[in-house]
N, C-alpha and C positions, 0 to 999 in steps of 0.2 A: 147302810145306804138302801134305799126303797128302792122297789123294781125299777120303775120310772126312770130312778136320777139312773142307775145301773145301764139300762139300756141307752138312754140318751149322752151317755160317756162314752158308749161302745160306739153311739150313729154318728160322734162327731171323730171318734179315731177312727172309723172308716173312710168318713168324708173327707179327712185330711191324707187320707193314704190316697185315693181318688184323684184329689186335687194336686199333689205331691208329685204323680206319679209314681210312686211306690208299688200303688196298683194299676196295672194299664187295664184298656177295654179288652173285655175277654178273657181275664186274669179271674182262676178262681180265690174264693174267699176261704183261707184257714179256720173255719170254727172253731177247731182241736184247737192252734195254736194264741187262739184268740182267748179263748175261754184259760188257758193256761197262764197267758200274760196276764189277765189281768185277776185271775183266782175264784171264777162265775161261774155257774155250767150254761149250758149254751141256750137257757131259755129267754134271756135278756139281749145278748148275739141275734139270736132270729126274730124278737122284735124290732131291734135293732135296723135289720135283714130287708123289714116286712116296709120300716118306714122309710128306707133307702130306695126298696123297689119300687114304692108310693108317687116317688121323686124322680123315676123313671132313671135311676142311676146302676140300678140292678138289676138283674135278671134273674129269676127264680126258678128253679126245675123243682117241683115238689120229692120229696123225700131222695130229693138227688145231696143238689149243690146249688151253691148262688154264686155269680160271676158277675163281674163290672159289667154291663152293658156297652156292647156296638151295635150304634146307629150305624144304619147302611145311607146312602143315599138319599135313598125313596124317604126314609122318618125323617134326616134332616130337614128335606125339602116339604113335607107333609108342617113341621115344628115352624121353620119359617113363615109358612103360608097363615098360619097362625098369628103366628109375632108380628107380620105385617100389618093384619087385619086390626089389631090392636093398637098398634101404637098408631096407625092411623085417625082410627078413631079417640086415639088415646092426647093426640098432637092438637085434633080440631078445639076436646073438652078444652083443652089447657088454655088453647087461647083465646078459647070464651071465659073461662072462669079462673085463672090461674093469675096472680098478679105480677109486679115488675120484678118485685122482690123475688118471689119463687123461679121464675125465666132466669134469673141473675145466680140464684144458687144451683140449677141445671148448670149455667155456664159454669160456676165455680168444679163441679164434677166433670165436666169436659175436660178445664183445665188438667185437675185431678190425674184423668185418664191419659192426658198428653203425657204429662211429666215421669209418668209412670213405663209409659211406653218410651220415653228417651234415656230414662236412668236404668230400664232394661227389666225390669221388673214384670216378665209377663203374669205373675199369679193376682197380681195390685190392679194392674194394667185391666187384666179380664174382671176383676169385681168392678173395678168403677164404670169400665164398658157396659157390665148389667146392669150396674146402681144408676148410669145416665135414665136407662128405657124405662124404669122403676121408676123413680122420680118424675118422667114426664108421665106416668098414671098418675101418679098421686096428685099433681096437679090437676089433674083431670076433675078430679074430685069426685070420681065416681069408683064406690068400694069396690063392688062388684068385677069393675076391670082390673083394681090394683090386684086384688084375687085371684084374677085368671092370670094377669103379668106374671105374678109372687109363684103361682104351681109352674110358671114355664122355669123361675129364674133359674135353678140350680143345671136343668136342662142345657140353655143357654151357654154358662160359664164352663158346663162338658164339651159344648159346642167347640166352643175358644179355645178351649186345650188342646184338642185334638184336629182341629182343619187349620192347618197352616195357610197364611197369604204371602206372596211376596211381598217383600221388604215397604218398597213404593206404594202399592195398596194396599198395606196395614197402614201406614200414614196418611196416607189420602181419605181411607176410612174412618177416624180417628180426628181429621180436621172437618171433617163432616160433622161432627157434633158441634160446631162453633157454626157452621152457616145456617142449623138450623135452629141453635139459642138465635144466633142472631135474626135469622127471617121472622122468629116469632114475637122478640122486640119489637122490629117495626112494623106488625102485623101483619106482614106479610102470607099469606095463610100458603099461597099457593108457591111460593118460593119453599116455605118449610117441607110442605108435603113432596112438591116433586124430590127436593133433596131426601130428605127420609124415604122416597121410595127407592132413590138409587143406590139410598146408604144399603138398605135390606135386602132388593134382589138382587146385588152385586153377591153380595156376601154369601146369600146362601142358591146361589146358583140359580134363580129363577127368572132372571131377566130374557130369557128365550122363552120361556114356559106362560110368563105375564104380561101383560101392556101394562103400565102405570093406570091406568083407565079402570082397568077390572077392580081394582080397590078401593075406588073413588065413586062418590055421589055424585059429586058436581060435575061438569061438563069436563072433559079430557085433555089432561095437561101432555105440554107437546114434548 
């Protein structure tokens, strides 16, 4: 097996230890017993390491150790203000250039996401949560944003893992992807947008910190 495929075996059994919780945030990472399990020395491991911490999932101490990453607060809400700015922008492309079809297959990963979130499944539940915001770039049709969406997503889904909501506002969050497939249906631009701003500074804390307004071009929704 080529370095390559060696190291990209190690990034996804990490990624799945991550995702699992196996490994929490702040957990360091066994090389020794990494390199052991799977019969490597550890220079495919800290490749491995390098594109992990790339994805901002790791933390790196040079010639120390490497450790899950925790976000405090302050990077959450820094990561949102991001994902905001985007999918904003990301909502407007779509429906100028996005068709019925495409709007209709967002809905279908809405759905997706519900169903997932009712049969309990929170690791299903958080990929189709990112795969919705992912989707409305790509409609967008602009590469360059799917790009910047694709470097948060992993980000994202670490998000989801780790901030708990209560029950009712996971759900309320969640039927929020059907009001704003729906608003963009019937072109509604500014039903979408306001909802997608409430979906996102709910969520990541920022609704004292923003007006709906700071994220917008057009004249300020109420």
């Amino acid at each position: 097996m080529s370095k390559n495929a060696l190291s990209n075996e190690v990034y996804h059994f990490i990624l799945d230890q991550i995702f699992s919780c196996q490994l929490k945030p702040g957990e360091k990472i066994a090389e020794t017993t990494i390199a052991e399990q799977f019969g490597i020395s550890r220079t495919p491991i800290r490749e491995a390491l390098r594109l992990l911490s790339n994805d901002g999932l790791i933390d790196l101490v040079p010639n120390r150790y490497a450790a899950v990453a925790q976000f405090t607060d302050q990077q959450i809400q820094e990561i949102g203000t991001i994902r905001i700015s985007l999918d904003v922008l990301a909502l407007r492309l779509a429906m100028l250039n996005g068709s019925r079809r495409e709007m209709l297959e967002l809905r279908d990963i809405a759905q997706n996401c519900f169903a997932a979130y009712q049969n309990q499944d929170g690791r299903l539940r958080r990929r189709f949560d990112a795969d919705f915001h992912t989707k409305l770039s790509q409609i967008s049709g602009n590469e360059l944003l799917c790009k910047m969406q694709n470097e948060l997503y992993l980000r994202i889904q670490f998000i989801l893992l780790h901030q708990s909501q209560p029950e009712e506002e996971e759900e309320k969050h969640l039927l929020q992807h059907f009001e704003i497939v729906d608003a963009m249906l019937q072109g509604d631009q500014q039903k979408a947008l306001s909802v997608i701003l409430d979906h996102l500074l709910v969520f990541y804390h920022l609704e004292d910190t923003y007006t709906k307004d700071f994220f917008l071009l057009s004249p300020a929704l109420k």
